[in-house]
Each structure stands twice: as structure tokens, then as C-alpha cells.
C-alpha positions in Angstrom: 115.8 71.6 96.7 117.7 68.7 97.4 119.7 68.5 94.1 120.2 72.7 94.6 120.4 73.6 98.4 122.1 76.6 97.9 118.8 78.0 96.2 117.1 80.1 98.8 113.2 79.8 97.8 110.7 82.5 98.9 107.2 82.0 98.0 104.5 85.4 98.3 101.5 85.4 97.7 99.6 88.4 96.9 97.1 89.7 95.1 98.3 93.5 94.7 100.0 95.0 91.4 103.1 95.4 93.1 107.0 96.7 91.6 108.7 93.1 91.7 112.2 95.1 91.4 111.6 97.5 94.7 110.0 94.2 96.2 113.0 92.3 94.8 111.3 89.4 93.5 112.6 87.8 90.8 109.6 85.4 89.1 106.2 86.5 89.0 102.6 84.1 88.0 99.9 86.7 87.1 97.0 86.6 86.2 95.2 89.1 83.5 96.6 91.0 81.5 100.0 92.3 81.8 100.3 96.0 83.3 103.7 96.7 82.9 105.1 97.1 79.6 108.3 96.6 80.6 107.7 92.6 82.2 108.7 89.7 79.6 105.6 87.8 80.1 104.7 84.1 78.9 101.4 82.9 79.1 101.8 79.6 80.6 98.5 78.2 81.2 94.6 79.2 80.7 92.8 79.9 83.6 89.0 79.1 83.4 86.1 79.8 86.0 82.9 78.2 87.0 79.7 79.5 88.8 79.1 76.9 91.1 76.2 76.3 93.2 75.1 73.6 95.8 71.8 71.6 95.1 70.1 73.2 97.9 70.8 76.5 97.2 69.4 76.0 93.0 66.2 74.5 94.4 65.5 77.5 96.9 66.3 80.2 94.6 66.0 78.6 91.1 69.0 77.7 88.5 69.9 80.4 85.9 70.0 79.5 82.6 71.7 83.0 81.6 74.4 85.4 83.1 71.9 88.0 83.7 70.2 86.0 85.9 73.2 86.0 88.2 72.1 89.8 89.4 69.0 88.1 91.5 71.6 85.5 93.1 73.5 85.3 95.7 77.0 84.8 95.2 81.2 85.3 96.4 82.8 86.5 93.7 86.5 87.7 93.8 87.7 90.2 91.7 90.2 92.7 91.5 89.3 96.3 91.6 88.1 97.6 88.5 87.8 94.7 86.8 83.6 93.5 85.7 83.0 89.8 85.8 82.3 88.7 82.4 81.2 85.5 80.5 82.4 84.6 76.8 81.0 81.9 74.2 82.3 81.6 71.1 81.4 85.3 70.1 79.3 86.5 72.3 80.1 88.3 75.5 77.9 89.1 78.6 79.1 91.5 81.2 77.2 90.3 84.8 76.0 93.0 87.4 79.3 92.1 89.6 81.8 94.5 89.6 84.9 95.3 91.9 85.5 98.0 93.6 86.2 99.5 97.3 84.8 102.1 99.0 
């Protein structure tokens, strides 16, 4: 900012699908896939997720050794609506019991 003060920097975050040109925003980071056809998108980094779990909590209620296990688990999981938390290896794909929606 120092080498560019007359750039005027406004950060949002949000996690809504929103029109960036009626918002008038002029960079976007997403994640996901890309909704509208008419963004130039880059993919600029891969975003991987964990399921976590305290020590405690694995020796009350036991340590899965599958994703369908997950369904008798407690857990927070964010998603956005619509979308079904899902876990890949190699080729083989397991859709979990979590899945977003409101209402």
C-alpha cells in the first residue's frame, strides 16, 4: 500500500453466490466450482480438508476408520447449501450422511 496509496482496498468476505458487477467488486477467491459462465476463473491453489477430532472425544465415542462411520459422530461441518460432503481416494468416492441445506 505504501508503494501504491492511491489504491483504495476493500476486503468482503462472504460466503453467498453474489453478482460481483451489481456488488461492484472487482476480484473474487472462490471456492468450488465456477457458477457463472461468464467469470474468467484461474484456479490458484487446492483447497484440502481434514476431519479432525480431539483425543478425548475418539476415546469416548471411538475413531472411524471409514466415512460412513462419520453418520454415528458428532461433528461441525460447513457447507454450502446443496452441496454433500464427500471424500475421494484415488478412485474411489464416498458421499457422507452430511448434507447442506436450510429449512
Amino acid at each position: 500500500m505504501a508503494q501504491h496509496p492511491e489504491l483504495d482496498l476493500e476486503v468482503v468476505l462472504d460466503d453467498r453466490q453474489i453478482d460481483l458487477v451489481q456488488e461492484g467488486i472487482d476480484l473474487a477467491l472462490r471456492m468450488g466450482k465456477t457458477m457463472d459462465s461468464t467469470l474468467t476463473a484461474r484456479r490458484v491453489a487446492r483447497c484440502k480438508r481434514h476431519v479432525l477430532g480431539t483425543p478425548a472425544y475418539f476415546n469416548r465415542a471411538g475413531t472411524p476408520s471409514a466415512p460412513g462411520e462419520l453418520s454415528k459422530h458428532q461433528a461441525v461441518v460447513y457447507l454450502q447449501e446443496g452441496h454433500v460432503w464427500s471424500f475421494v481416494r484415488e478412485t474411489t468416492y464416498w458421499p457422507s450422511a452430511f448434507k447442506a441445506g436450510f429449512g
